[in-house]
N, C-alpha and C positions, 0 to 999 in steps of 0.2 A: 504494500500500500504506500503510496507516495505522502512523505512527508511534506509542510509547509511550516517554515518557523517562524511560529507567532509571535509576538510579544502582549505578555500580560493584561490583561484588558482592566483600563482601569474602573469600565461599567458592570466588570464581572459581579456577581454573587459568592464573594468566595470568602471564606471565614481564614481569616488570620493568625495566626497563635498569636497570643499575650506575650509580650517581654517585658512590660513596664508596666510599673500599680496603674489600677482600673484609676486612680483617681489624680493619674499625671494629670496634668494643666494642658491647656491648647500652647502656651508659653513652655512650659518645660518641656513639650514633644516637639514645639519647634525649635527648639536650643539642640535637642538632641539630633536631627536632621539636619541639622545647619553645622553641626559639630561631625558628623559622619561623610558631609559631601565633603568637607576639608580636611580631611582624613584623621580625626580624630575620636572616632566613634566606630560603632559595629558598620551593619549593612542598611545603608540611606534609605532603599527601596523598601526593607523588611520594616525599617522603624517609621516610615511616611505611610505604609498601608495599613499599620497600622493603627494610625491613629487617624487614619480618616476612618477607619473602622467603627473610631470611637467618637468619632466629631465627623460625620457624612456631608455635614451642613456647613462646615466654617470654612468659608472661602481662603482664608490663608491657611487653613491644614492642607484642603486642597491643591491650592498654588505651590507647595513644597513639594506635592507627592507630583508635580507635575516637572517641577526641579529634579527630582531622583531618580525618576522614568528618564528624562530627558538626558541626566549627565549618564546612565547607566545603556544609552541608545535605546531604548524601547518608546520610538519617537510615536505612534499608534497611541499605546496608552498615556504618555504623556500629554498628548493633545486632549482623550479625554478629561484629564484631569485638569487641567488649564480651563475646558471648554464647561466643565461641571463648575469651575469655580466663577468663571465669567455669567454663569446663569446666576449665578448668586449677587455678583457685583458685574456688571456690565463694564462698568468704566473704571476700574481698577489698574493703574496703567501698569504694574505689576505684570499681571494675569496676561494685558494684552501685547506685553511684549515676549513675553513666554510661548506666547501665541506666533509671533512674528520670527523670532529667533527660527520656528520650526518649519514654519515657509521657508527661511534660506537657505533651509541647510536641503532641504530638498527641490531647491531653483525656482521656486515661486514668490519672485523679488515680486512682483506688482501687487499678492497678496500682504508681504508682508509691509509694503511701502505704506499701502494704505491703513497696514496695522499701527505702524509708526505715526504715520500724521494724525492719526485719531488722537493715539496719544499726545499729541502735543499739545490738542485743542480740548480735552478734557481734564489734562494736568498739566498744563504749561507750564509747570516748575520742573517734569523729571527730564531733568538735563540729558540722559541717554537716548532719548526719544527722537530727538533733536538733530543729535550726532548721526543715529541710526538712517533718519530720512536725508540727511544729507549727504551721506557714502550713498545713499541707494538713489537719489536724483544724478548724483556725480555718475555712478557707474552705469546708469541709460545715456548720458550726454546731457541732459536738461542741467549743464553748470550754474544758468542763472538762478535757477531754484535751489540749486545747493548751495547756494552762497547766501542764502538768505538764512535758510537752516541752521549755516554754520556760523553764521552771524547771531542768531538768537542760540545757540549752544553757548559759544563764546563768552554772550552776555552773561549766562549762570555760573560756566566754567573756563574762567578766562587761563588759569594755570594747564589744561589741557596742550601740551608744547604739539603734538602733531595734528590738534586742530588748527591750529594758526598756518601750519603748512597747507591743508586741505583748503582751510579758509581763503587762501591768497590762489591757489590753483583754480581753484573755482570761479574766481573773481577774473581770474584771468580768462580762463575760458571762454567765460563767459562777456565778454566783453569789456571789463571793466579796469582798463589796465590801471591806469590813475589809482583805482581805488585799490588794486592789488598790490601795487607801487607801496601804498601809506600803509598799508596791513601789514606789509611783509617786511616794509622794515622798521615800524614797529614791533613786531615780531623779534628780529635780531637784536634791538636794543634792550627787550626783557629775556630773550634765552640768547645771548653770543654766541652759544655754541652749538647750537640747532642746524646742522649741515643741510638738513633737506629745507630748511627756509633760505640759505643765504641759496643754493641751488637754484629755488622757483623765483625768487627775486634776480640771477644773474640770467634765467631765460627770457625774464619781462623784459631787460634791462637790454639784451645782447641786440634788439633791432633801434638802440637807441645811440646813434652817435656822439650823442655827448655824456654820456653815461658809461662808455667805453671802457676808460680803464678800472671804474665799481666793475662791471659787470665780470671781465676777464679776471680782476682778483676774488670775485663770489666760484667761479666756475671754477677756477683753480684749487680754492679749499675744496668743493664737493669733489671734485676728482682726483685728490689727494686722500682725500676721508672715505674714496671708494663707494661714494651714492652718485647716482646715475653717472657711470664713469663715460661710457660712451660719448653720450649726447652732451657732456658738459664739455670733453674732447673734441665733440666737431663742433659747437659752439665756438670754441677757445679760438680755435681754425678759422671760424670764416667771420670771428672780428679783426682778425689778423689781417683775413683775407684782402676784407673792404676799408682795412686802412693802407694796404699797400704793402703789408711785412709782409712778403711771399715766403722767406724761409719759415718765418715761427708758424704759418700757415699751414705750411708742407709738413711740417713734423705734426703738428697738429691731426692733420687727415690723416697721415700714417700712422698716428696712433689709433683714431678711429675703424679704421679700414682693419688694421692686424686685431681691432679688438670683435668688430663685425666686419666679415667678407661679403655681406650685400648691403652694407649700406650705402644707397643708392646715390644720394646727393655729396656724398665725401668721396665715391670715385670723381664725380666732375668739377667739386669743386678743386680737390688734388688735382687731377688734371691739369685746369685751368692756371690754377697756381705755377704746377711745374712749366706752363706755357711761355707763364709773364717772365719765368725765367730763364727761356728760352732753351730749356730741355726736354723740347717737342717729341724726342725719342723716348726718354718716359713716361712722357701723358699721351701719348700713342693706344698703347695697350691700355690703359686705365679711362681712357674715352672710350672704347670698344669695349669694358666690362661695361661703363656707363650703359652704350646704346641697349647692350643685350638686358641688359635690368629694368632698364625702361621699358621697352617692350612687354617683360615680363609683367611690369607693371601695368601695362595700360590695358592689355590681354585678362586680367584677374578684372581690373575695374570693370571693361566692358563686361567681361561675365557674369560680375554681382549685379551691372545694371541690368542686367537681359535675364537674372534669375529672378529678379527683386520686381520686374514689371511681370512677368507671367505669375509671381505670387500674387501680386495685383489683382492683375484679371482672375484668377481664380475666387478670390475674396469676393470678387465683385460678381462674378458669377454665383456666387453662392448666395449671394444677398439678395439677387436678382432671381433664386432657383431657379437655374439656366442649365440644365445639364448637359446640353450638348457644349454650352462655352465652357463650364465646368472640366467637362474630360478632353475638350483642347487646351485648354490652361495646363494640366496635369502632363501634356502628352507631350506640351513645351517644357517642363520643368522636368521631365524625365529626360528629356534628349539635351539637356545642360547637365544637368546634376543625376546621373543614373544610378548611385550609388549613396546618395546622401541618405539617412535615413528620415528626416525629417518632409523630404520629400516623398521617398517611398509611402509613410504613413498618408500626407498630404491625397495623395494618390489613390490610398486603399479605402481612406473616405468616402470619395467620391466612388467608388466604382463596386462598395458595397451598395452606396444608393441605388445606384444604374445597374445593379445585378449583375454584376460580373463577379460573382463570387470569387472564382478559381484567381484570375488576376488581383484581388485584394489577398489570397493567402498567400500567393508567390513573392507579394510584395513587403507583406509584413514578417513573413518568414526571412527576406532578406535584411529586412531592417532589423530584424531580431540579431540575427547572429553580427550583421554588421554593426551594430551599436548595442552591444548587450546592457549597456547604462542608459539606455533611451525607455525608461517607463513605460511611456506609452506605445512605443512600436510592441513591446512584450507585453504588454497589456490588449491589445488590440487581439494581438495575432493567439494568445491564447484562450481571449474570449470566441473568437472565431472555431479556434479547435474545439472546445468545449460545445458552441452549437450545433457544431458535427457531432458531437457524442465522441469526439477522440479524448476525451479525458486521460490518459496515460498522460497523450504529446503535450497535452497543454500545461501539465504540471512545470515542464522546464521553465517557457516561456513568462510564467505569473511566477515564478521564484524569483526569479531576475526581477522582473518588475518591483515586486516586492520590496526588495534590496534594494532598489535605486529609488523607491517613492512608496513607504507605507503609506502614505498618508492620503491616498485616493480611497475609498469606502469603497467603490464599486469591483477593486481587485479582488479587495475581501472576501463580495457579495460573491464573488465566480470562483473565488480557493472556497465555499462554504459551501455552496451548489455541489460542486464536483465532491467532495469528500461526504455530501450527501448519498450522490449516487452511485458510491463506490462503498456505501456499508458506513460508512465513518462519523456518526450524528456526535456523537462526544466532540469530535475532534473540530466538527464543522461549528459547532455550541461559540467554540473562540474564534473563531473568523468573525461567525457573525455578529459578538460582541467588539471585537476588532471596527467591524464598519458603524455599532451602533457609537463604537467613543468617537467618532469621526465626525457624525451625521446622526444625531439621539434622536431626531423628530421625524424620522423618517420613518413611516408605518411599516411599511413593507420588509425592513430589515428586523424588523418587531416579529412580525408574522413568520417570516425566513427562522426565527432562533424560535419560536415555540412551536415550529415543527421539529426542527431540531432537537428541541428539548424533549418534545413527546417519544420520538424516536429512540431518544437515548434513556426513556426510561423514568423521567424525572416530571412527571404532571404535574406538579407544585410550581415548579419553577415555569413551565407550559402554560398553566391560566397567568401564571402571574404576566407573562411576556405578550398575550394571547387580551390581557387586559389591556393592556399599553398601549398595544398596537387598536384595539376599538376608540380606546381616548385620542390619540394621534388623530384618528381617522373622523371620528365624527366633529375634534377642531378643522381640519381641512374641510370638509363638507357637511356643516351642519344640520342642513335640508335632509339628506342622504335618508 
């Protein structure tokens, strides 16, 4: 019988031994959990499920057991626990960054971005919240908005020394040179010796002619202190360049170049340089790496732009439920990118719609094995196997997934189906607890576990699940 490794459900019904008097305090079982995850105590997991054992209702026993699951990887139950305690307290910014931590770690930056900004606007004091939405604006490209974040972080926690670096990059990005300019070296004037500020300050700096020799002694420390050695290297290079020093220039680039062999603009500025010094024999070959780079480059570009427009039209196709434009979008994005998995899945989308079964399993089968970290291509394709009734095959595929993304319910919902109908009700009991810590209001994963339950034997715990799922359901539809 094929295994699946669950992690502990924290919606489970499950009785916990005692370790500490019935009549510890909410306060001393949180000292004790707090004392375990920093490694001063027994087992964080044992002693946090415990006492929500004993306290089901107190939102911060809860928020710890969500801490313990969490640092112990049992990212599933965690979320329940998180998600149990935010029923209790909604706007706890605690709880909902616990919440957001767990999107990132499983690539769902948009959910947790907006986990983040909630928090800032229901407890504009927790300075983390702050920071958190400003890495995650910075890292889509939206710098302007990161700089606003990192500006109200700042304002809580001005001793933060690699906010003031973020803070001044952002700013820059963002358009704001002037104001990056005064950040950054304020900045320097409360930490001296903060490398990656005098760095982001010598890259604002290096297009400014009269700011010249700041900029070239900023770039000098960072690439001496070994932070962005490269680029502070061909920076160093083409201030040199454009004031006419062609030696400090040349060495400059050849340091570049021996540190990265494609960098693309230090083969021609090198070049160039070795020109003005009229050692056309060795900027020969170092313009002919140029041309072949560029090429390279502009070959990659046009490619993202002719992947990035038929993603387009597919979108748009799809909004437009157009299926004939639908599976030419797909048929362009397959004769660019044949092998992408994101594409594949893209693909097998559509072409479940339009019935082409056999081509959506060929294509999820390749995205599986070609991105065995792609969640959802292993999610797809062994929900697909499982319609078929191949239950054996699908077990790989939903492992994987698993692994890469517990945190989708509906994987659950398809490891608890199959271990259904392979004999295995006990075993499916935690699946489908699995997807109820996920998604608690959802009737039908109610209904799924007190079949389950009946199955395995246990009619108590079956009306109780069996009740749930009628209250779920007569809130969704109260007419009914």
């Amino acid at each position: 019988m094929p295994s699946f490794a669950q992690p502990v459900a924290s919606m489970a019904l499950v009785i916990v031994a005692s370790i500490a008097p019935l009549t510890q305090s909410v306060e001393d079982a949180i000292a004790e959990i707090s004392a375990a995850l920093d490694g001063r105590g027994g087992d964080a997991v044992v002693l946090a499920e415990t006492a929500a054992t004993r306290h089901p209702d107190n939102s911060q026993v809860l928020l710890w057991l969500g801490h313990a699951y969490r640092r112990s990887g049992e990212l599933t139950a965690a979320t329940g626990a998180y998600r149990r305690a935010a029923a209790l307290e909604p706007d706890h910014p605690e709880i909902l960054m616990g919440l957001a931590a767990l999107r990132e770690v499983v690539g769902d930056h948009a959910t947790a971005l907006q986990l983040y900004e909630r928090v800032t606007v229901v407890a504009p004091r927790f300075a983390a919240a702050w920071r958190s939405a400003g890495e995650s604006h910075m890292q889509s490209g939206n710098h302007a908005r990161a700089a606003s974040f990192f500006e109200s972080y700042l304002a809580l926690s001005p001793s933060d020394r690699d906010a003031h670096y973020l803070y001044g990059v952002s700013l820059y990005f963002g358009g704001r040179h002037d104001d990056a300019i005064r950040s950054l070296e304020a900045a320097i004037g409360r930490f001296p010796d903060l490398v990656s500020v005098k760095y982001a300050l010598g890259v604002v700096l290096a297009d400014r002619p009269a700011n010249a020799d700041r900029a070239l002694d900023l770039l000098r420390t960072s690439a001496n202190e070994g932070f962005e050695v490269i680029e502070a290297r061909y920076l160093i290079g083409r201030i040199h360049a454009d004031r006419g020093e062609y030696e400090l220039a040349v060495e400059a680039f050849e340091q570049t170049i021996s540190a990265d062999a494609e960098h693309r603009d230090a083969h021609y500025r090198l070049a160039t340089a070795l020109s003005r010094l009229g050692r056309r024999d060795e900027a020969a070959p170092l313009m002919a790496r140029f041309n072949e780079l560029q090429q390279a480059f502009n070959a990659t570009e046009a490619y993202d732009k002719q992947l990035k427009t038929a993603k387009n039209e597919l979108a748009a196709a799809l909004r437009a439920n157009d299926g004939i434009a639908a599976n030419s979008a797909v048929d362009r994005m397959l004769s660019l990118a044949p092998d992408d998995p994101e594409v594949l899945v893209a693909a097998a989308k559509v072409w479940v719609s339009s019935g082409r079964t056999e081509d959506a399993f060929d294509a999820l089968e390749a995205a599986s094995q070609v991105a065995p970290q792609n969640w959802e291509a292993n999610y797809l394709y062994g929900l697909l196997l499982t319609q078929a009734g191949r239950y054996g095959d699908a077990v790989a595929p939903l492992r994987r997934s698993l692994t890469a993304n517990p945190l989708f319910p509906e994987t659950h919902v398809v490891v608890g189906n199959i271990l259904m109908e392979l004999g295995a009700p006990a075993e499916a009991v935690a699946s489908y607890l699995a997807a109820i810590d996920l998604e608690a209001d959802n009737p039908g994963y109610w209904l799924n576990l007190g079949a389950a339950y009946g199955a395995a034997g246990r009619p108590d715990l079956q009306r109780r699940a069996q009740t749930e799922y009628e209250r779920l359901l007569t809130a969704q539809e109260p007419n009914r």
